[in-house]
N, C-alpha and C positions, 0 to 999 in steps of 0.2 A: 504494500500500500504506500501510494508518495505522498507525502508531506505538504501542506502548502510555502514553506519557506523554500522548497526545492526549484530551484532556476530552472530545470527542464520541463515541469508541469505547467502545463496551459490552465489557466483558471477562467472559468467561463460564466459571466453573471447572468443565470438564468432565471436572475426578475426582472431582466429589462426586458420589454414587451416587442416581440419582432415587428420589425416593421416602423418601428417609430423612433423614424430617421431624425425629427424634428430636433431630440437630443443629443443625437452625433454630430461633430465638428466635419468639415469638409476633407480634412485632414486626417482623419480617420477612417475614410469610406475608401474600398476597397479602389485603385485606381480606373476601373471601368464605370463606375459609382461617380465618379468627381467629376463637375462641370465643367462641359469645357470652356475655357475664355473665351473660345471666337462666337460662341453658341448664345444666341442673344433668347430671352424666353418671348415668345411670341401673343401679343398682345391684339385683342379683338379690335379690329378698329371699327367705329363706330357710320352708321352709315344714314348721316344727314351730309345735305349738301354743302360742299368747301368755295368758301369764297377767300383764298388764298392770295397773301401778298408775293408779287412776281419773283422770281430768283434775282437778284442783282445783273449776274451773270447775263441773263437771257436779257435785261433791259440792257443792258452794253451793246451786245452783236446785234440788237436792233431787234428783233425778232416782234415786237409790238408797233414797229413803223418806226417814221421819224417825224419831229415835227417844223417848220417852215424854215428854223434854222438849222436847218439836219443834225438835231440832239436827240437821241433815243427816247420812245415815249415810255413814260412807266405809266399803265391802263393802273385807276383807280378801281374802287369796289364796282362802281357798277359793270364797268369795262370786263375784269375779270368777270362778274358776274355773267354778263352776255358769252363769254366765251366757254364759262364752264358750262353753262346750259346747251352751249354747241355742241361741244363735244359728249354731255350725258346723252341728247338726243339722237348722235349717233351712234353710240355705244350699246343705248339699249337698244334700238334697232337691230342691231349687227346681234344683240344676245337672243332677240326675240328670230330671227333668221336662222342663226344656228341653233334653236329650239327645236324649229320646224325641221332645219334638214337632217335626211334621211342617210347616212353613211353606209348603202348596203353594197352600194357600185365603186368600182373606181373613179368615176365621178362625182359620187356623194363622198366620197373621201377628200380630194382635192378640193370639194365647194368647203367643207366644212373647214379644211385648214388653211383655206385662203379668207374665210371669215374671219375664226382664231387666230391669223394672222393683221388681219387688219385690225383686232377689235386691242389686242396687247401693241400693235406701231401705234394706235391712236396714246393708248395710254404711256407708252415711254415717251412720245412729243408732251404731253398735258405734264410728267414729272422734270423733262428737262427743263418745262418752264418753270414749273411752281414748285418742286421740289417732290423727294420719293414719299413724303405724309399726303400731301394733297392728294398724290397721285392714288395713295393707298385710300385714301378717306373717297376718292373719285369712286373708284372700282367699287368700294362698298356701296355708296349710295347707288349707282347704276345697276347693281347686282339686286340690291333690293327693293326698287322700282321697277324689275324686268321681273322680279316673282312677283309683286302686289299686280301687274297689270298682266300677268299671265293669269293669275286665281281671279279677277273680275273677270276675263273674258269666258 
């Protein structure tokens, strides 16, 4: 029988309740266990519509016009506002499209990835301008506008 003062015996505290990780340090958990750094926890984004202020960036290279004395325009709220409505309307269109189509042919395969394709270029143009939250806050709201008017129809 081993002793507990013996360096070779494993002593193992079998009233801590499995599972309840909450009291283990990170440093502790077994190395497939430990978070990774680059591993960000992923959070719901919320999906009302974003009336986002422009990237800095994107008002420089001009990308909102210029104005009389060729200085970059920065679109205020309603401006963005007109443009995010632009591109939700054609978003959900593009999602209420590839709703409908039918990917049984090799042509419904290419109709639906040329959709899926246009519906993700529209949203990396909306994040180059406004930034990757807009863009995420974009998606949500357009995703949950193309369910609400899927279930009335």
């Amino acid at each position: 029988m081993k002793r507990r003062d013996d360096p070779n015996q494993i002593l193992i505290d079998w009233t801590a309740r499995i599972g309840d990780a909450s009291k283990r340090k990170p440093e502790d958990a077994a190395p497939s266990e430990q978070p990774s750094p680059t591993k960000r926890r992923r959070h719901k984004t919320p999906a009302r519509f974003p009336v986002p202020d422009p990237l800095p960036a994107a008002v420089e290279k001009g990308v909102f016009g210029y104005d009389d004395n060729e200085d970059p325009i920065k679109p205020g709220p309603r401006e963005v506002r007109a443009i995010t409505e632009h591109h939700a309307e054609r978003m959900i269109e593009l999602l209420h499209e590839l709703a409908r189509s039918h990917p049984r042919t090799p042509e419904g395969y290419r109709q639906k990835d040329l959709l899926d394709g246009e519906y993700k270029s529209k949203l990396a143009m909306y994040a180059e301008d406004f930034g990757e939250v807009a863009a995420n806050q974009l998606d949500a709201y357009v995703r949950a506008q193309a369910e609400r008017d899927a279930r009335g129809r």
